[in-house]
C-alpha positions in Angstrom: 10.3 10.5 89.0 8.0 12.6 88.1 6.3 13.1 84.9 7.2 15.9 82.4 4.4 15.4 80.3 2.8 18.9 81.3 -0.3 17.2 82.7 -2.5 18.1 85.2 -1.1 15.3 88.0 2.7 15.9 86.6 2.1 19.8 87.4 0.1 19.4 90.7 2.5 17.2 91.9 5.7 18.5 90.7 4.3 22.4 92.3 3.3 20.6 95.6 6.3 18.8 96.6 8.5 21.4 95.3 6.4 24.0 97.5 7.3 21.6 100.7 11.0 20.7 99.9 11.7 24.6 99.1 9.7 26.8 100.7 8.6 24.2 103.3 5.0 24.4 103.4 3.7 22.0 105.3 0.2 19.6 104.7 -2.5 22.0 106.7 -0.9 25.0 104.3 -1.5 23.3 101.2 -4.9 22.1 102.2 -6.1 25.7 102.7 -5.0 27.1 100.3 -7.0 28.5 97.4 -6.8 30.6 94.1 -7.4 33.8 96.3 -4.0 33.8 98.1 -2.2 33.9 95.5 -0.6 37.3 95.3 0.7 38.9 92.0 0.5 38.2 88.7 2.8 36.4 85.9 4.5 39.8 84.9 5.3 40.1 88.6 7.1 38.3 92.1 4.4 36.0 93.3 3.6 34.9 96.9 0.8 32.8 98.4 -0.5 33.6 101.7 -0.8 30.5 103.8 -2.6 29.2 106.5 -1.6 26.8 109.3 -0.9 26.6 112.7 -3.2 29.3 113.9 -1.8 32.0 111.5 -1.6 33.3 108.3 1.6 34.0 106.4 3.0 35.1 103.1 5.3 32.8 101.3 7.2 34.7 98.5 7.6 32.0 95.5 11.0 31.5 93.8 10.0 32.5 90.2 10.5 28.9 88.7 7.7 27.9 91.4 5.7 30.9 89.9 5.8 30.0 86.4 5.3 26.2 87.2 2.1 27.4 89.1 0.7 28.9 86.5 1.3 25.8 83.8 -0.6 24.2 86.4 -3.5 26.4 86.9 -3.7 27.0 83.2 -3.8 23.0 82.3 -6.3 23.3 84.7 -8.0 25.4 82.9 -7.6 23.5 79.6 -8.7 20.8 81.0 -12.5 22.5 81.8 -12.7 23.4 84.9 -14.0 26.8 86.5 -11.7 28.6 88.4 -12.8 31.0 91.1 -11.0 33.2 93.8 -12.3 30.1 96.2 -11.0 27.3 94.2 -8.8 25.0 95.9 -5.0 25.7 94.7 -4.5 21.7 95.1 -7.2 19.7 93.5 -8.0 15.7 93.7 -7.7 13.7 90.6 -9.0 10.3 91.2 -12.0 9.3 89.7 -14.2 9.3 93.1 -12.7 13.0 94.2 -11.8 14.5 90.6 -11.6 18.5 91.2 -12.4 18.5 94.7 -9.8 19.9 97.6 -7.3 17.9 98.3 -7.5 16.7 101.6 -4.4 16.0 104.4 -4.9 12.4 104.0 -4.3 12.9 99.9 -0.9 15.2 99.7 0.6 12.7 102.1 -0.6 9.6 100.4 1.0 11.6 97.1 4.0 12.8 98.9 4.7 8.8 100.4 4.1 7.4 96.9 6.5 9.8 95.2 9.2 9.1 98.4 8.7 5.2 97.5 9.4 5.3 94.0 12.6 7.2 94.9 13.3 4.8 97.5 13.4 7.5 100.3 10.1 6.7 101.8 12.4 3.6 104.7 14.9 5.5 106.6 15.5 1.9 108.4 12.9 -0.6 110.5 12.1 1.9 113.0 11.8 5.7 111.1 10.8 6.5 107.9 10.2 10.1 105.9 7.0 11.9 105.4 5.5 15.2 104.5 7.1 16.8 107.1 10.6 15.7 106.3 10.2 18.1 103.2 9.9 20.8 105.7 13.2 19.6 107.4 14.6 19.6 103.6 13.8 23.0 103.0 15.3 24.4 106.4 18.8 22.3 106.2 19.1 23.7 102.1 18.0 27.4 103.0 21.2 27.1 106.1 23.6 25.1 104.0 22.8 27.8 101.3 23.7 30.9 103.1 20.7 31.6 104.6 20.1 33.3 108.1 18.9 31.3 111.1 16.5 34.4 111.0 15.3 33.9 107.2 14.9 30.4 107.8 12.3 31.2 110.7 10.0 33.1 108.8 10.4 30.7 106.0 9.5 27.9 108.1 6.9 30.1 109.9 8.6 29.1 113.3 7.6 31.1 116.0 10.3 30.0 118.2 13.8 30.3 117.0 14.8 27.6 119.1 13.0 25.5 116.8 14.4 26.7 113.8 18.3 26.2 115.6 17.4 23.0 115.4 19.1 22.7 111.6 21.6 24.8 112.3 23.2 22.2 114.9 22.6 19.8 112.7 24.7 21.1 109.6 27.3 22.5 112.2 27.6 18.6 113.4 28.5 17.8 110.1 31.3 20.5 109.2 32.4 20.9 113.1 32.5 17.1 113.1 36.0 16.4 116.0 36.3 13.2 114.2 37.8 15.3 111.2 40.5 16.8 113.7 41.9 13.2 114.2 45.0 12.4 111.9 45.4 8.9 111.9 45.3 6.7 108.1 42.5 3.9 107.8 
């Protein structure tokens, strides 16, 4: 769905929602952040200190979302503009906005148009998914991959672990489900 063309949108976007379906950032996080907080460098393990929710965190990057970050920031640079420690990580690209932050309002209106064309966006006539269902994405693949309830936390930046239990019942549902216990043919 989206682009490959090694744009500036096809980057920006293709960094953003892969920074909330994997390492679950959510909307404030990505707001905030600028060039600054990114810690590292190409020849090294990258991380991008967040912040949200009252605090500030450090959010180690797999390496394929490091090297994608840094096509992006370097079409970015390509493309003319000035890059400074302050510079927004996530920049706006319409006509009106063009190279200011991106605000709230604009990752979710990127993140809904993205879950439309994939026809996720309508859950049913009462729920739909949003910004923060990336969040829930990331949580259930980090448990159903082998991660800790504990690992999960701190990628999520839960304080409360109870919160963070709240994927692990939900995958446990699933494979723990009595229904499979019940022999009888269909």
């Amino acid at each position: 769905l989206i682009s490959t063309d090694n744009s500036v949108k096809s980057l920006r976007d293709r960094f953003l929602l892969s920074l909330m379906a994997l390492e679950g950032l959510r909307t404030v996080e990505l707001n905030r952040a600028n060039l600054g907080n990114i810690r590292g460098s190409k020849a090294s393990t990258c991380s991008l200190s967040v912040e949200g929710k009252g605090k500030i965190r450090t959010v180690p990057l797999r390496p394929d979302l490091t090297e994608l970050m840094w096509r992006y920031l370097e079409a970015r640079l390509i493309a003319g503009e000035q890059q400074t420690p302050t510079s927004s990580l996530f920049i706006s690209l319409s006509n009106r906005f063009y190279g200011r932050r991106l605000s709230r309002r604009g990752i979710r209106y990127i993140v809904d148009g993205y879950l439309d064309l994939a026809q996720l966006k309508e859950i049913d006539s009462q729920s739909s998914r949003s910004c923060h269902s990336l969040r829930h994405t990331a949580g259930t693949l980090g448990l159903a991959g082998g991660a800790s309830l504990r690992q999960v936390q701190e990628l999520l930046g839960h304080s409360d672990p109870k919160t963070t239990a709240i994927y692990a019942h939900v995958l446990e549902r699933h494979e723990n489900n009595p229904a499979l216990c019940i022999d009888v043919k269909i």
